[in-house]
N, C-alpha and C positions, 0 to 999 in steps of 0.2 A: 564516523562521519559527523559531520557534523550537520480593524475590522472597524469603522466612524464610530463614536462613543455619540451615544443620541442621549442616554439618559446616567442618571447614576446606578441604574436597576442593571444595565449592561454592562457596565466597568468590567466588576467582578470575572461577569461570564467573558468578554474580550483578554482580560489576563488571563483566563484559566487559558481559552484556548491557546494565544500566542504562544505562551511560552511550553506546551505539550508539543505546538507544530516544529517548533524550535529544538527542540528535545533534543541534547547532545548527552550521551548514555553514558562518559565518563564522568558527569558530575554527579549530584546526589538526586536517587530517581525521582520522577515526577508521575506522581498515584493520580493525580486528578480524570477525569473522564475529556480525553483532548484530543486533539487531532495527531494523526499517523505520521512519527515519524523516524527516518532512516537513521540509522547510527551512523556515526560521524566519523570519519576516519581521522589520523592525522592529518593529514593535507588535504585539502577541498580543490579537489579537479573541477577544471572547466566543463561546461557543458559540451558536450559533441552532436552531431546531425546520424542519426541511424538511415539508412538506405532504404526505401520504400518503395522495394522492387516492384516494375509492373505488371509482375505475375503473383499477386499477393491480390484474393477478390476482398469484396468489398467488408467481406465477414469472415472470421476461421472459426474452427470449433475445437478447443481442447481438453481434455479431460485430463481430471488433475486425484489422482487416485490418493488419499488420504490414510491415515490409520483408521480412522473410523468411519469412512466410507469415501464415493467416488461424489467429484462437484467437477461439472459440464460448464465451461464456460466459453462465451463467442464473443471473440475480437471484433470490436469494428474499426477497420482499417480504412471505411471512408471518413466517421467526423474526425478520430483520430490513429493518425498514420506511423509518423512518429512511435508513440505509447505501444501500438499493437505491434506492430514489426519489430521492436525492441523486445519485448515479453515472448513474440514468438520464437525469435531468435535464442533467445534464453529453453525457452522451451526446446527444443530440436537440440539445440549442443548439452542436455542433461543438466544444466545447470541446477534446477530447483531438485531435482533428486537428489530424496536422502534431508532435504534443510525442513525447518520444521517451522510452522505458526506460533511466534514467539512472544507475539502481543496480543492480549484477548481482554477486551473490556466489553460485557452483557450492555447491551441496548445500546453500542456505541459501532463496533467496530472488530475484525479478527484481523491481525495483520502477519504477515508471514515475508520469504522468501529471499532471509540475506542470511538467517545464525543455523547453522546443526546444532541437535541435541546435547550439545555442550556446551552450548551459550558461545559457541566462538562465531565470528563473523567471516562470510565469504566476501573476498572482497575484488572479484576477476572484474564485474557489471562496470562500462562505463556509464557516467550521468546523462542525460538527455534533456531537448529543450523541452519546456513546459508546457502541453497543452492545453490548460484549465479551460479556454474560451472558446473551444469548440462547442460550447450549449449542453452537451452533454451533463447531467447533473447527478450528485453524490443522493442518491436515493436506494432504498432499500433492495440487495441485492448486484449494486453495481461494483465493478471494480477500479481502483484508481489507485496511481502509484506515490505513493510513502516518499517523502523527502525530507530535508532539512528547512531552515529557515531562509537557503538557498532555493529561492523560484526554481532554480534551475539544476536542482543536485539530483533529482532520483535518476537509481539505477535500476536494482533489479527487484528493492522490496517495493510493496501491492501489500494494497489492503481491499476488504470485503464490508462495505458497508451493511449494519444489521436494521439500521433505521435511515428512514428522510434526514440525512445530515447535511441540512441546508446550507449552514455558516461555513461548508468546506467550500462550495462551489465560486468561482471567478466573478471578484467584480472590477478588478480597476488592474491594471499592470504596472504594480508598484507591490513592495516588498507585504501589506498586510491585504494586499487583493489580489494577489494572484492565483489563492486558490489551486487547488488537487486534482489533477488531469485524471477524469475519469474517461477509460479505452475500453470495456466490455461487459458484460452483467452472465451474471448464472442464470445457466437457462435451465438445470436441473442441478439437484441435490442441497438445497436451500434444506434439507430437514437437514441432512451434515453439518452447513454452517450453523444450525439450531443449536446444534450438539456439541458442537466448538464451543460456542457464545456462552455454555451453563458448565463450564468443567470449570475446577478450583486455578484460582492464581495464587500465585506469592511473587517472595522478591528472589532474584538470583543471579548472583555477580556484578551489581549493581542494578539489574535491570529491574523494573518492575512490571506488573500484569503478566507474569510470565506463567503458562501451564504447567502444573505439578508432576502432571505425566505429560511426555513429551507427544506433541498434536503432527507427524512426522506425513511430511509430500513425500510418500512412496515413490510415485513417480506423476510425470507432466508429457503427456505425450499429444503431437496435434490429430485430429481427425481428421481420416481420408473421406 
């Protein structure tokens, strides 16, 4: 699948991240420390509207069982409804079982939830509209989903923020403001994401930041 320049001291940092959020994984990889983003498919599907049924409360709690341990995390389905009912939805039909955290850059970000252990990509998840400006913001421990340089392309990859990644958060609704819809935060097993955050990367099959041993979603299941 497929930020204002105030000084010259930000150039640099406004390219790196543009073109990491942009990140299309057929071309040659992009190593820099940038924002989360979805593999690209051939064709760039429209955005679609996910159902935000009114027996969905205002929070879920799922637990996302890991190879190296279990991480607790709770939707919020009131600032964003869209993002959580999507990811739930995901959740419930097995989707993330079995696919593995495929991007891991230390003090940046772990992101997971489209490639299996073979670097192949699942590509069932349709795109979703964009939440970023529900206030909600990319701080240590939140969750928010992974796109292209399409405001409007994520599907079903998420990433875990490991630090205050301020420069991800919504400021304008235009193509370098729109910012990364974050929908819920780990309420427990932050020492697991810890533990993600410090395993070795390399490069493989174009992609980069990729773990050496495979970081694999056992399973994603909601709590009753």
């Amino acid at each position: 699948m497929k930020l204002t320049i105030i000084s010259a001291c930000t150039l640099g940092l406004f390219l790196l991240v543009f073109f990491a959020l942009s990140q299309d994984d057929r071309s040659e990889p992009n190593t820099s420390p940038s924002a989360p983003a979805q593999v690209i498919s051939e064709t760039e599907p429209q955005a679609v509207s996910i159902s935000t049924q009114d027996n969905y409360k205002e929070t879920s709690m799922i637990l996302m069982q890991t190879s190296l341990g279990p991480i607790q995390i709770e939707l919020d389905h009131e600032n964003a409804p869209i993002s959580a009912a999507n990811f739930q939805s995901l959740v419930e039909s097995g989707f993330y079982d079995g696919l593995i955290f495929h991007r891991v850059i230390d003090n940046f970000m772990i992101q997971g939830g489209g490639m299996n252990a073979e670097m192949e990509e699942k590509l069932e998840a349709s795109p979703i509209q964009n939440e970023a400006d529900n206030g909600l913001k990319n701080v240590r421990g939140s969750l928010a989903m992974a796109r292209t340089s399409d405001p409007h392309s994520a599907s079903s990859q998420f990433f875990i923020n490991l630090n205050d990644n301020t420069f991800l958060d919504h400021t304008s609704k235009d193509m370098q403001g729109w910012g990364y819809a974050v929908f819920g935060r780990v309420t427990e097993g932050m020492e697991v994401v810890d533990q993600i955050r410090a395993v070795a990367t390399g490069n493989m099959g174009g992609h980069a930041d990729v773990p050496l041993e495979p970081i694999v979603i056992e399973s994603a299941t909601l709590a009753e």
